[in-house]
TIFITOR-364191 format. One record per residue (C-alpha): x, y, z. Coordinates in steps of 0.001 Angstrom, whole numbers, padded with zeros to 6 digits, always signed. Layout:
XYZ...
***
This chain:
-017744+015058-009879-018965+018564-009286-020733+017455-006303-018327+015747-004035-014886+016605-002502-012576+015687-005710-009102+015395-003073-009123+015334+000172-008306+012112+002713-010719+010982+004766-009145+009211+007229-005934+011319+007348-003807+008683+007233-002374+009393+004022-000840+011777+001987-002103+015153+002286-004096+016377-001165-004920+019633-002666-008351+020612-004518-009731+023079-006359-012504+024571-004410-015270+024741-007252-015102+021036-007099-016604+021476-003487-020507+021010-001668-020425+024168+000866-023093+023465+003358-026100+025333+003292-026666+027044+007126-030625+026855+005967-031415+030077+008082-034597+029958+009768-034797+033449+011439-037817+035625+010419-040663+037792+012304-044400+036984+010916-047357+038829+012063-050813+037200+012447-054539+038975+013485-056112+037629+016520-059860+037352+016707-060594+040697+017735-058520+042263+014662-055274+043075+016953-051960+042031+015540-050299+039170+016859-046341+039097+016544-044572+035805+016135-040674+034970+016370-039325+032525+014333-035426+033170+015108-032517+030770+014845-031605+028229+018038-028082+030179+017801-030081+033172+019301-032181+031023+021481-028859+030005+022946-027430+032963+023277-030550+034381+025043-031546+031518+027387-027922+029650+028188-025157+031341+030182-021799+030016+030672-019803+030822+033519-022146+033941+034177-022295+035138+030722-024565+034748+027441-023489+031912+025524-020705+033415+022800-020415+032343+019494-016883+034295+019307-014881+032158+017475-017522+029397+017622-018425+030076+013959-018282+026111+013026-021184+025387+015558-024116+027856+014195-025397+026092+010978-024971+022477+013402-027620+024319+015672-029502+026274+012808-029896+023287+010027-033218+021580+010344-031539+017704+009929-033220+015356+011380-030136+012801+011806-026982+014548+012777-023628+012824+014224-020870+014832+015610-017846+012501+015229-015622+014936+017906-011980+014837+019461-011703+015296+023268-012498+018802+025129-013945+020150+022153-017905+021557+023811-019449+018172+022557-021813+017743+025911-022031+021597+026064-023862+021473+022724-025641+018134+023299-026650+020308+026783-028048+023550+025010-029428+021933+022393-032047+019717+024736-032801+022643+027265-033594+024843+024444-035484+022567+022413-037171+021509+025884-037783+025486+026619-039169+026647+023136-041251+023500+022434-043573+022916+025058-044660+019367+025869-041583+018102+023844-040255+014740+025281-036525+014410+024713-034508+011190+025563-030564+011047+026504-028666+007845+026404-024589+007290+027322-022940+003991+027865-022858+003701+031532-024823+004744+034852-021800+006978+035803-021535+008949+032429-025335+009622+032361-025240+010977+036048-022263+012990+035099-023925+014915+032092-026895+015473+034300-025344+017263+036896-022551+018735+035357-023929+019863+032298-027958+020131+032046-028097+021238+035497-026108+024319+034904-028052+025194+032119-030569+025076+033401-030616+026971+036677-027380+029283+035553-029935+031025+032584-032243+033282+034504-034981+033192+031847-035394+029387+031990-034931+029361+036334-037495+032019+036125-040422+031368+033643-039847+027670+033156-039077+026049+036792-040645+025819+039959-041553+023385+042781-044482+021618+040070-041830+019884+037868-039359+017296+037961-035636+018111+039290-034103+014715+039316-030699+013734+037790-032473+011292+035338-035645+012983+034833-035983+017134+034026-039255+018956+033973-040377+022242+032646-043607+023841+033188-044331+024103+029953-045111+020439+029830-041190+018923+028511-039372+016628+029924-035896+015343+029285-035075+011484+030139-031859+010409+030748-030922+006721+030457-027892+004406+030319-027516+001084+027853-024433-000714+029700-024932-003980+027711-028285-003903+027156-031205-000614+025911-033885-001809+028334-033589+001024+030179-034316+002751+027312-037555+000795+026413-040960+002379+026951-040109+006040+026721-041647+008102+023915-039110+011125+022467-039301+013104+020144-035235+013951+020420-033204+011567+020687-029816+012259+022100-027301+009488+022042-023741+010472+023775-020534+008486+023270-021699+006665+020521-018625+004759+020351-018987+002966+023477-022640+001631+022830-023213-001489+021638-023903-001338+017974-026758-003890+017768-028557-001595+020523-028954+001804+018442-031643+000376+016722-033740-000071+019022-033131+002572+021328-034046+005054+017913-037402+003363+017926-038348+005471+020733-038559+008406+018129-040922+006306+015952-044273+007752+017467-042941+011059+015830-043433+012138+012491-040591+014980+012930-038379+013178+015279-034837+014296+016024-031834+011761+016624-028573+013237+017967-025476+010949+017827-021904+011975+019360-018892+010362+020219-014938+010110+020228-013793+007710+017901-011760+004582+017893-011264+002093+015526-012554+001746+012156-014435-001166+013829-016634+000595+015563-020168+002131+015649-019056+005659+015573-017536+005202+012176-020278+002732+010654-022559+005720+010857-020011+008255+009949-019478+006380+006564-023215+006386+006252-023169+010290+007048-022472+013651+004518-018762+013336+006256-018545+017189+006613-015472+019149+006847-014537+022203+008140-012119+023734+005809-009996+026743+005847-008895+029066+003182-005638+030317+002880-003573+033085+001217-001647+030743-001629-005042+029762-002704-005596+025982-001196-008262+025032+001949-006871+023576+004541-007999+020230+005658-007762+020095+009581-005252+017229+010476-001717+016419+011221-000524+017751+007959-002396+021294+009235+000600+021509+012062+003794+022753+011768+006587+021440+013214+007374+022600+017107+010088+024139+016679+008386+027726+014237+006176+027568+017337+009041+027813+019977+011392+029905+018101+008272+033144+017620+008334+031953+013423+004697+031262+013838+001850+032076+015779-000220+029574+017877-002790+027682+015354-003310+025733+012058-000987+026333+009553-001748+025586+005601-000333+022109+004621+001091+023750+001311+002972+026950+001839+002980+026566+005989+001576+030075+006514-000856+030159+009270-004853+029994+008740-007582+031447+010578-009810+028561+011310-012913+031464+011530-012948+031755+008401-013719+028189+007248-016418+026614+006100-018971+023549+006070-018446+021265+003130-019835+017893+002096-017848+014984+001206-020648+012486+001123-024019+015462+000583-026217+012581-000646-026052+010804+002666-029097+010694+004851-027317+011375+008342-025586+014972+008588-022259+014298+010534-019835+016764+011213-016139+016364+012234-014983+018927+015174-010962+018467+016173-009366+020226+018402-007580+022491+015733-010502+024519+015053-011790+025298+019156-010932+028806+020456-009395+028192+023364-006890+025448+022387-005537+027581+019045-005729+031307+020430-003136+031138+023244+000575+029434+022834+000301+027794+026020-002627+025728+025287-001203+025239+021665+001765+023785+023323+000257+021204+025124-001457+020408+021721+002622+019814+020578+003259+017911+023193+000756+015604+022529+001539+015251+019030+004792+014409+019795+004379+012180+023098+000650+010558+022592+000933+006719+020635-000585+008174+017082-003161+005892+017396-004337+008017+020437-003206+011449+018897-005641+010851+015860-008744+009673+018594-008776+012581+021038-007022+015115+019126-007671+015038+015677-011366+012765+015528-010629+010512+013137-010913+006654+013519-007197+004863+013830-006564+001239+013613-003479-000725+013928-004075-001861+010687-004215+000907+008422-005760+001193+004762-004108+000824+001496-006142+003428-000112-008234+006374+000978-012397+007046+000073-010444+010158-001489-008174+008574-003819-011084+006278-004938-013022+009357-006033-009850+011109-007532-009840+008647-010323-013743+007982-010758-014587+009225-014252-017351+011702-015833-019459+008491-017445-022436+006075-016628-021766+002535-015101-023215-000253-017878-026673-001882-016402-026054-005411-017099-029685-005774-016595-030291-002749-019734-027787-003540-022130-028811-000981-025169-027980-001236-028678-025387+001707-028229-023830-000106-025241-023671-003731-027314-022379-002065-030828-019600-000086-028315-018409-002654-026331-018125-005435-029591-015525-002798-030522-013003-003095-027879-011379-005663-026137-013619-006583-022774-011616-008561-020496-014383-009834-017347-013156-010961-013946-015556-012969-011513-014821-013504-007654-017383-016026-006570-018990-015805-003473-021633-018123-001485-024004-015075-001151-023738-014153+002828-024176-010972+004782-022308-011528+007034-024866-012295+009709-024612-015993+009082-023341-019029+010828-021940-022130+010429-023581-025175+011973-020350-025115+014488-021816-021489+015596-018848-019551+013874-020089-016740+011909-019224-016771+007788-018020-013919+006325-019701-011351+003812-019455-012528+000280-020873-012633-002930-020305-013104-006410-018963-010080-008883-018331-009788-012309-016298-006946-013415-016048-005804-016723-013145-003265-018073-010852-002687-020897-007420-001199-021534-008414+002370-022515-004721+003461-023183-001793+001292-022992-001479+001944-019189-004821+002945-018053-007892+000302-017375-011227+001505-017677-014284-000464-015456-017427-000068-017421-019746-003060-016022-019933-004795-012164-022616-006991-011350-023013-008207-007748-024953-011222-007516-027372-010562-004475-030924-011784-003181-032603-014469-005784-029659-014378-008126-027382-015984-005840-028086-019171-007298-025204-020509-008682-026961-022073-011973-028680-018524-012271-025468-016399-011987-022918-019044-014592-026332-018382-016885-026131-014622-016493-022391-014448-017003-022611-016340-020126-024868-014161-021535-023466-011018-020869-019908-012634-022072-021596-013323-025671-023919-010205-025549-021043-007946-025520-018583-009727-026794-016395-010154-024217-012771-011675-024988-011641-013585-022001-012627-014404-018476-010541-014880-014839-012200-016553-012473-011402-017630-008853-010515-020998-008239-011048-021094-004416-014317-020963-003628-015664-021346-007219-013907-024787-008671-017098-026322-009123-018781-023140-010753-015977-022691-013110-015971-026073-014492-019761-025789-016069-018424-021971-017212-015632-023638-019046-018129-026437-020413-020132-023394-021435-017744-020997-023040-015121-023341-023539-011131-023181-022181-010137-020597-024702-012756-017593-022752-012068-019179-019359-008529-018510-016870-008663-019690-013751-006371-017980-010605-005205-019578-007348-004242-017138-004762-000711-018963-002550+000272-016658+000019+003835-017813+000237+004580-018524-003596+008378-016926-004392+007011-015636-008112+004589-013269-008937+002548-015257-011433+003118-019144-012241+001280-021298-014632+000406-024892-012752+000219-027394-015767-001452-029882-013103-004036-028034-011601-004028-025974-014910-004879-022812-013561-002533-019531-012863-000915-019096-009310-000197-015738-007892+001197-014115-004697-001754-012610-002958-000263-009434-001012+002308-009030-004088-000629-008348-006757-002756-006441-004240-000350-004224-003293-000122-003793-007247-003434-002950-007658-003561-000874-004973-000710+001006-006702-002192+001795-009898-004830+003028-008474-003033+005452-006295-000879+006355-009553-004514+007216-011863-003838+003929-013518-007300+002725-013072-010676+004325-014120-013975+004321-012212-017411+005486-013465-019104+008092-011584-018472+008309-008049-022664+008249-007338-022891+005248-009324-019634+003612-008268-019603+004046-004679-021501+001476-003358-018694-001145-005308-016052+001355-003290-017110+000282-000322-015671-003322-000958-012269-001529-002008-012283+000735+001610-013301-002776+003684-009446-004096+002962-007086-003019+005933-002954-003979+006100-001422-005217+008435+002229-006370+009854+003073-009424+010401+005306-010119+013131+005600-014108+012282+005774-013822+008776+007986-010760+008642+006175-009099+005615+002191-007200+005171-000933-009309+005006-004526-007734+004014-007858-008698+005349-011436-007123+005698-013901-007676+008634-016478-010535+008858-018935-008554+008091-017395-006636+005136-017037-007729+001834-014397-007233-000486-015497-009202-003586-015597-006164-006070-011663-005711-005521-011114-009440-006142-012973-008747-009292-011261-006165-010604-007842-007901-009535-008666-011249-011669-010390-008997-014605-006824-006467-015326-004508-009589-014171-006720-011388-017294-006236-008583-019529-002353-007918-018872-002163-011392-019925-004254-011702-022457-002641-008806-024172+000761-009619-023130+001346-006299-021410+004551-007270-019653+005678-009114-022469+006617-011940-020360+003154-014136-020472+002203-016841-022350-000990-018225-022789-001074-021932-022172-002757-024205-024804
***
């Protein structure tokens, strides 16, 4: 746990958490500035400089008649310094994204001769507009480049930019469709308002950069929904944060809980800025720093709201209109162009952060590698299993009648009541690829039930009724429950003597579940190991519905939540197979 952010929301939409900073991945800034010296042929010394793009930018760009200033800026030098080859700047509105998407391909065009870079927005109108409003100025307002890197040889057209040192910069649009993007070469890759490009086209507008062993790909965008491209690839990124220390001892994560209310702004309590979400004195956002919520990921992607630019927190004015927003905008659109985080209608149950909060310090069982340690262990304690079947789809698939079939496999999950009140996962098993078949995975699940011992079984009745009844003829009634989920049944749990399975209330249990999570009543193994079972945990969104008057949950088509079903049926089967509640009664 030493590796990852231990408490802090990743979505900001719930409650804000506090963590102990040693429990934090800093970024490393990887500083590449250093002077070598080589002999030419005639034994004279040669002097090379290696120095940082941050210095390249402040020598080459101007803005507004001036050098480039990092002043307050301090969050954008290891973005232009780290050597990642994948980055994704997931941004609010106003905050220098196309300035820095802008520097970053004149200077890489200037410094690397014959270096092909590519740029690709959403639309025809967006593409012109960076062109001329942002890459021309950069490059005919900086001297140096005007000078020693232009004239009448080279290519000054808004889609196409020459330098005479052999670069070129392309600049494409993909409304609907990347074949304008087909055909060019590039070493960078540059890919503005990510959010707004069709997701199946990414792909193949990043094979440009195959040709190139040391390609660059660039991706930036506003957010949206959770539903979106921007945040597929943010979930797949490090998910860095900038956060700031303050006086009492906490770092300040930058979102709504980071502002005070208006009124210390109006009445002189407070200056303009952040404040910390714990003792509301304010922060200096200069002071932050780069840290990792996701460092294993391959794509480096970096979160940059307006709370942390200089010229929205350094003068009241500008601050105000910040307010003003927060107060007036529809929170949906607050937490897009303000703040940069995703925001659905639909909001989720649980956080990435409290997932992590209560994964443990110990190894997930390989069902695959059960040791003699693992066996002895587990025939000591009281294994309770829970199986969601699935039909083994990605979520790519369609029905004869063309309607596409959602995401789902089968899961076993294995836990045990560690303490009276907590539960304790120690074994999941997703049934993917050859194992899908159902006579393979009953097979697997027997064994594993008599290798370890395990005392009782819940399965789902809905899509596996068919499955269960050669697991029953298997293991017999006595290790076998079967659930039915009614979304409109008045009680929690009933027993159906007819259809002798258990009914229960679908939202009623899963809000539950969701619960004891949220209150540490449930234990993960280690976040590394666990995560990828997370992800079926973060797919679930809630919902209001206006017809039914009460909250639904779903997932997305292409999500799958199986693992939670899992773990739902496997405590459910444990509370009563232990008669936590003291209220159950197993039928004969």
């Amino acid at each position: 746990m030493s590796e990852i952010i231990d408490d802090i929301e990743a979505e900001g939409q719930e409650d804000q958490e506090y963590t102990d900073i040693s429990k934090l991945r800093p970024v490393d800034s990887k500083s590449a500035a250093r002077v070598m010296a080589s002999f030419n042929s005639d034994g004279s010394v040669r002097t090379h400089i290696k120095a940082r793009k941050t210095d390249f930018v402040k020598t080459l760009i101007h803005l507004d008649g001036k050098n480039f200033d990092f002043g307050g800026r301090e969050y954008l030098a290891p973005i232009y310094n780290r050597q990642d080859k994948r980055i994704l700047l997931k941004t609010a509105r106003q905050v220098e994204k196309s300035t820095f998407l802008a520097n970053n391909l004149v200077v890489t065009s200037s410094v690397l001769p014959f270096n092909k870079a590519l740029y690709v927005s959403p639309s025809h109108t967006q593409t012109r507009q960076f062109s001329s409003e942002k890459l021309k100025p950069a490059i005919e307002k900086s001297p140096l480049i005007w000078r020693y890197l232009q004239d009448n040889s080279v290519s000054n057209q808004v889609f196409e930019k020459g330098f005479t040192n052999g670069s070129f910069v392309f600049l494409r649009s993909a409304f609907r469709s990347a074949d304008r993007s087909r055909g060019i070469s590039a070493r960078v890759l540059t890919l503005d308002e990510i959010q707004d490009l069709l997701a199946s086209d990414i792909p193949v507008i990043m094979e440009c950069t195959s040709h190139f062993e040391d390609s660059v790909v660039l991706m930036a965008g506003t957010p949206k929904s959770f539903d979106n491209p921007i945040e597929q690839y943010w979930e797949e990124s490090t998910q860095n944060e900038w956060l700031v220390p303050c006086g009492c001892g906490e770092w300040a994560f930058l979102d709504e809980s980071a502002i005070a209310p208006t009124e210390m702004y109006m009445s002189g309590k407070l200056p303009p800025g952040p404040v910390c979400p714990k003792c509301m004195r304010p922060i200096d956002v200069t002071k932050g720093r780069w840290f990792s919520m996701a460092p294993q990921k391959m794509i480096v992607g970096y979160r940059i709201p307006q709370l942390m630019v200089p010229w929205i927190i350094s003068t009241l004015e500008q601050w105000m209109k910040l307010l003003w927003k927060r107060d007036n905008y529809p929170y949906g659109q607050f937490s897009n162009e303000v703040l940069g985080l995703s925001y659905d209608a639909a909001s989720k149950p649980i956080s990435r952060a409290h997932i992590i909060k209560i994964c443990g310090d110990y190894d997930i069982w390989d069902p695959n590698k059960l040791t003699s340690s693992i066996v002895t262990k587990a025939r000591q304690l009281q294994l309770i299993g829970g199986i969601d079947w699935g039909e083994g789809n990605d979520g790519a698939e369609k029905s004869p009648s063309g309607k596409v079939r959602h995401a789902s496999y089968t899961v076993l999950t294995v836990g045990y009541y560690e303490t009276f009140k907590k539960f304790k996962v120690v074994l999941v098993k997703k049934y993917t690829g050859k194992e899908i078949d159902p006579d393979f995975v009953v097979n697997d699940i027997c064994r594993l039930v008599m290798s370890l011992g395990i005392k009782m079984l819940g399965a789902d009745w809905g899509h596996g009724w068919g499955v269960n009844n050669t697991l029953v003829r298997k293991l017999g009634h006595h290790k076998v429950m079967v659930y039915q989920y009614l979304p409109r049944l008045k009680e929690r749990l009933k027993w159906d003597k007819i259809g002798i399975r258990w009914q229960l209330q679908r939202n009623l249990v899963m809000s539950e579940l969701f619960y004891d999570m949220k209150a540490g009543l449930l234990e993960f193994p280690k976040w590394e190991q666990f995560e990828p079972y997370a992800k079926d945990i973060l797919a679930i969104y809630s919902e209001y519905s206006d017809y039914a008057r009460e909250i639904r949950y779903d997932h997305r088509t292409s999500d799958p939540d199986d693992f939670f079903h899992s773990l739902l049926l496997c405590k459910q089967t444990a509370d009563i197979y232990l008669n936590k509640s003291r209220r159950y009664t197993i039928p004969e």
